[in-house]
N, C-alpha and C positions, 0 to 999 in steps of 0.2 A: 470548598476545599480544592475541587479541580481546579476551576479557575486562577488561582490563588497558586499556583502549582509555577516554579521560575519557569519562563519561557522564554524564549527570542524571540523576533519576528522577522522569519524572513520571507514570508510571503503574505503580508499585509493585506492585501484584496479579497476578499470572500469571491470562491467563484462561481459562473454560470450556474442558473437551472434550468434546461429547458424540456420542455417538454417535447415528446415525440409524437406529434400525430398523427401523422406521414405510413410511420411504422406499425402503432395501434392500426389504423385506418385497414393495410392491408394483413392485417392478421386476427381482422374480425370486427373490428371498430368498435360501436356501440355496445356490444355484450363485453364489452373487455374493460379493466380499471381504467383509470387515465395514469398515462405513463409519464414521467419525466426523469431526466439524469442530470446527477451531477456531476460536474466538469471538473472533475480533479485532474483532468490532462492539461489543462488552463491554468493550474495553478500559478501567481508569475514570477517564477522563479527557478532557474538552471534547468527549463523541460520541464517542469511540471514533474506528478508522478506521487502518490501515495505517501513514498518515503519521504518530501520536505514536512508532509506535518510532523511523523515523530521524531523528526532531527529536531522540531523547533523546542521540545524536551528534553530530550537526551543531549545536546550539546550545551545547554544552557545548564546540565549540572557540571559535563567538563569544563565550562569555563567559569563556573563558581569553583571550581577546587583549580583555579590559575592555569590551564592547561595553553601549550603555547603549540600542542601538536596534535593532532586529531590521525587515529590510525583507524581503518576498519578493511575488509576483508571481502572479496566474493566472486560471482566470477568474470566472464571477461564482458560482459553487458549486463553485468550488476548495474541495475538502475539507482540502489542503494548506494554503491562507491560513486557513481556520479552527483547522485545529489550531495555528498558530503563534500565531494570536494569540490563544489557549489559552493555550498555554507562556508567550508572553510577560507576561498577566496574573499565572501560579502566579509568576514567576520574576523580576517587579517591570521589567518592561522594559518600554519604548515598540515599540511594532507599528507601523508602516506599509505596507498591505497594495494593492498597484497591480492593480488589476482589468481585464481587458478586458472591455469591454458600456458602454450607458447605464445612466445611473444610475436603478435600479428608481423608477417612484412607490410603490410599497409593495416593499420589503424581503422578499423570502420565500427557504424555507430555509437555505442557510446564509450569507446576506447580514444579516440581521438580527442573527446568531449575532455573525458579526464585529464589528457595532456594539456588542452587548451586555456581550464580552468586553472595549471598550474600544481598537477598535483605530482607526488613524487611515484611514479607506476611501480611496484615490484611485480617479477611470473615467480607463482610456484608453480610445480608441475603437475598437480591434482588436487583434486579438495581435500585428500588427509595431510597433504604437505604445506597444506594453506593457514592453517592455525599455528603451526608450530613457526613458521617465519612470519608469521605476523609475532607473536609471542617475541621477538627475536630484536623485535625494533625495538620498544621501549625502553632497556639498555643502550644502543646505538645514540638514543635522542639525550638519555639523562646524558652520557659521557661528553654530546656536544650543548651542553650545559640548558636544552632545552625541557620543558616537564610535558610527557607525555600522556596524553587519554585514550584507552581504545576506546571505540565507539561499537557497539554489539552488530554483528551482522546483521542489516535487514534494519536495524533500527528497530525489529521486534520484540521488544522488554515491555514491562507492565508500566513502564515509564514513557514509552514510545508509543504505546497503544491509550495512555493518556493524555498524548499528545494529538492522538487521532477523535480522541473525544472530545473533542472542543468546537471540530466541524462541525459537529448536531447543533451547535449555538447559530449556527449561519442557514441552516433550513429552516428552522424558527424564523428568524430572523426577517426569512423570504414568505413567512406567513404557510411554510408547509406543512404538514403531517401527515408523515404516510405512514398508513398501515404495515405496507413490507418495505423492508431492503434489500435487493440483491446486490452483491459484488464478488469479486473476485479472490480466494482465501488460496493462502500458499503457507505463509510462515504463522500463522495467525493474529500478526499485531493490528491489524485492518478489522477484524471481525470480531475482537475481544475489544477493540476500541469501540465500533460503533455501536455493539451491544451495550457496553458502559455507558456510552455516551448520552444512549437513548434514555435509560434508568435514568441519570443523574438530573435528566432533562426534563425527567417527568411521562416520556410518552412510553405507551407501549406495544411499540414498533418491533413486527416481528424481522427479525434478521437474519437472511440467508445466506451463508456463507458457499459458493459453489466451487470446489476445490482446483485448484489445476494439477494439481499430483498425487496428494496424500491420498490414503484411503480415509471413509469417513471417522473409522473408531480413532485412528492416527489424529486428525487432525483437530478432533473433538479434543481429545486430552492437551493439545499441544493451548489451544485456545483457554479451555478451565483452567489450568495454570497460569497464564497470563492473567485472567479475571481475578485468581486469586489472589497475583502480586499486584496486581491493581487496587483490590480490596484491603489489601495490610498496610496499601502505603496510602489509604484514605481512612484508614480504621473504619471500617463497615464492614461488612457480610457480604461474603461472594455473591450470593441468593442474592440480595439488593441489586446485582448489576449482570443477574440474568446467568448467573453460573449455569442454574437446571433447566436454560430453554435452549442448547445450544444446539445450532442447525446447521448442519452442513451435508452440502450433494453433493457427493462424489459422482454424479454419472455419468457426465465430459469429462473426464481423466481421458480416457480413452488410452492410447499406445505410451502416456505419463505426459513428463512437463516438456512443455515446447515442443510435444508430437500435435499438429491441427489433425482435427477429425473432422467428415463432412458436415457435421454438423454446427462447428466452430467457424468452420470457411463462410456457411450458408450465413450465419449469424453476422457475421465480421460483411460477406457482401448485403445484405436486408438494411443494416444501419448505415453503409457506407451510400445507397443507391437511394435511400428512403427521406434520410436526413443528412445526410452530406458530413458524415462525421463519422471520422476511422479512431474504430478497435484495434488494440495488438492481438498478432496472434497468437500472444504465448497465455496471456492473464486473462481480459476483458474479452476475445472472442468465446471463450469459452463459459463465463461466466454469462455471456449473454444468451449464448445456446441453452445454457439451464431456464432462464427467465423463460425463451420464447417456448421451449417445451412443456413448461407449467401454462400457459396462457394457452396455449392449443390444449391442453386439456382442462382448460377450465375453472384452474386451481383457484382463482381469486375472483369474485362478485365484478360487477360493474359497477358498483357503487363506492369502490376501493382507490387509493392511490397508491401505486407502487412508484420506487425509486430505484433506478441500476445508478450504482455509485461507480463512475469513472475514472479507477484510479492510476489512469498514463501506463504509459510505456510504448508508446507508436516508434519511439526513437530505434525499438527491435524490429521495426521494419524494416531496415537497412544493414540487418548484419549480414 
């Protein structure tokens, strides 16, 4: 039925896995799982970045209902408004992309991306002003005889996080199966996707979701809810796609989102010195600090394979 689900394809390529052994090696080697990540910062298309798989669902039902304009919303290095107005370039559609912030005197990282991709930028001037002038546009488009679709912030709907379930087809694929997965959980469509993913897929891979902001009971519900609109729009049972294993550590939150704590920095430098390959520091540093704290204490056998899923955002390097 997933499968089976319209999509697009705009990122065609299944990306890297690689293993890390660089990094196992110096964080205890042999007593530890064998480690590998997947390269959703690779993805190839508009930077890479989480958000292109559930745009490849959520836009593909806007443009089954003829949508000639694609709006979404977020803030001013929403990695989400960048990928859409990505897609909307590949896919010949108008962007209109509603920002909270001023407007930069210089455009830096993925604010200039937005322009370059052609997209149409509005500023509101904070995140409660930001829904209602988005709300604002689709008027504006019907009257210049265009038909408008919002596109959900974040891309995190039960249809967006289905979209992220389709990656498990590609660790198959690569002959993987790991016991755990750790990544990176904000909005939750990443972590109610991979969890589906895995059920649909047969394996039962436990998945951790390591928070960048929310608290855990916060982010827990925000997840079950997605599993469940995931579940009505496949006629199954929540329970079928791991409703009551949901896992999330909040214990890198630290000072909240896009605050680094020593331990996010330590993470972000281990991977960058070890295997040559950069974490952001707002999502995946932090997410890695969870991982490397359960393997110092031990949490997983040596006989396991874990996965840290890589889901981009380095372009927040340069803001």
């Amino acid at each position: 039925a997933m499968m089976s689900m319209p999509a697009i394809s705009l990122a065609p390529h299944a990306t890297p896995l690689d293993e890390l052994v660089r990094l196992r090696d110096s964080l205890g080697g042999a007593n530890l799982p064998r480690l590998f990540m997947k390269r959703d910062d690779l993805l190839s298309f508009g930077f890479g970045g989480n958000k292109v798989r559930k745009l490849q669902t959520v836009i593909a039902e806007a443009q089954a209902a003829g949508a000639h304009t694609l709006i979404t919303c977020g803030g001013l290095q929403s990695k989400h408004a960048r990928a859409t107005a990505a897609a909307g370039a590949a896919l010949g559609l108008r962007v209109v992309l509603v920002l909270n912030g001023e407007k930069p005197a210089t455009p830096v990282a993925n604010t200039p991306l937005d322009l370059l991709l052609g997209a149409d930028v509005r500023y509101a001037p904070g995140r409660e002003a930001r829904v209602p002038a988005m709300h604002a546009v689709p008027d504006e488009e019907r009257r210049a005889g265009r038909r408008p679709a919002i596109v959900p912030i974040g891309a995190s709907t039960g249809r967006g996080a289905l979209g992220f379930a389709r990656g498990i087809a590609e660790i198959l694929a690569a002959g993987l199966k790991p016991q755990v997965i750790v990544h990176s959980s904000s909005s939750g469509g990443t972590q109610a996707g991979l969890m589906a993913g895995c059920r649909l897929f047969g394996l039962a891979t436990k998945v951790i979701g390591v928070s960048a902001d929310e608290s855990e009971p916060t982010l827990r519900v925000v997840v079950g809810d997605l599993i469940g609109e995931m579940a009505a729009r496949l006629g199954t049972r929540p329970e079928l796609l791991g409703a009551t294993e949901i896992d999330v550590d909040d214990s890198q939150v630290g000072g909240g989102y896009g605050i680094a704590t020593p331990a996010s920095t330590e993470a972000m430098e281990m991977v960058a010195r070890r295997e040559g390959i950069l974490l952001d520091p707002v999502y995946t540093a932090k997410a890695m600090a969870g991982l490397i704290a359960r393997l110092r204490a031990g949490a997983f056998s040596s006989g396991t394979t874990v996965l840290f899923w890589h889901t981009g955002g380095q372009v927040g390097f340069f803001a």
